[in-house]
C-alpha positions in Angstrom: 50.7 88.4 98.6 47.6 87.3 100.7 44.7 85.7 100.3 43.0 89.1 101.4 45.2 90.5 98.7 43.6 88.1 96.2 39.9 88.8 97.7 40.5 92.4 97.2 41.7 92.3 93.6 38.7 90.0 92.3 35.9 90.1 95.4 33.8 87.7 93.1 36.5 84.6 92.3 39.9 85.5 94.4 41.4 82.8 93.5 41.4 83.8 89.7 44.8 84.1 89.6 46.0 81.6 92.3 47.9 79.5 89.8 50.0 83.2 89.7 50.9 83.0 93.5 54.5 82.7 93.1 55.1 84.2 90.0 53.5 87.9 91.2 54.8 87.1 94.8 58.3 87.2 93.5 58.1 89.6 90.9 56.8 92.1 93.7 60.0 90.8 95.6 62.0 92.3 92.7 60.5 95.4 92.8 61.0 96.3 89.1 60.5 99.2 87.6 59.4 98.1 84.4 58.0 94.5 82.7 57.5 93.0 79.8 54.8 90.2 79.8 55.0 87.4 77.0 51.5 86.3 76.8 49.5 88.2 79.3 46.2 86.0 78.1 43.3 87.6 80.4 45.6 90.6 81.5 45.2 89.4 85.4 49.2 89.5 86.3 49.3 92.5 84.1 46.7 94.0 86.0 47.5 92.9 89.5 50.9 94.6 88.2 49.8 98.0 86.9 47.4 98.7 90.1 51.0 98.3 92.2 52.2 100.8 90.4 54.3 98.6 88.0 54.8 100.0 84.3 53.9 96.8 82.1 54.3 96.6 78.2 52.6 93.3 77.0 53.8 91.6 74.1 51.3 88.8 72.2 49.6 87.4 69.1 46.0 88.5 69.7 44.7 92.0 69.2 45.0 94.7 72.4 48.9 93.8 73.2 50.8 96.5 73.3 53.3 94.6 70.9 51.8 92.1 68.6 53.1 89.3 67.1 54.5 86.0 66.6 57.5 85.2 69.1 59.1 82.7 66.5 59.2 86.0 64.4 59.4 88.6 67.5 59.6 92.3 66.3 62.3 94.5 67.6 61.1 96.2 70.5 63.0 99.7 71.3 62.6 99.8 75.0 64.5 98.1 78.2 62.6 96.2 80.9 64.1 95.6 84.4 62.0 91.7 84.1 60.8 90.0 81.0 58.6 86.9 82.0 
């Protein structure tokens, strides 16, 4: 990932999701198939993932997570991922 790459995924503020350099630069390294996110917050990884084609299921305690709920108490999620993170 570049920072044209960044400057096309958010034209106003591209370096939103800097602090998520490595992270998404790696992940993209590992090509997987399918993630699970723990936390997405603002969705911008999860994003950045989806529009690379990336099928991500995201798992949190605030409404609009595909899975919510409390990870001290996580509920029992019936699929596989190829990268949790």
């Amino acid at each position: 990932m570049t920072t044209n790459d960044m400057q096309r995924y958010d034209p106003v503020n591209p370096f939103v999701f800097e602090h998520h350099y490595q992270q998404l630069n790696h992940i993209l390294r590992l090509a997987p198939k399918t993630v699970l996110e723990i936390g997405p917050g603002e969705y911008t990884a999860t994003d950045y993932l989806r529009r690379r084609g990336i099928s991500v299921t995201t798992f949190d305690n605030a409404p609009g997570a595909d899975y919510v709920g409390d990870m001290r108490k996580p509920p029992s999620i019936p699929e596989t991922f190829d990268l949790v993170f």
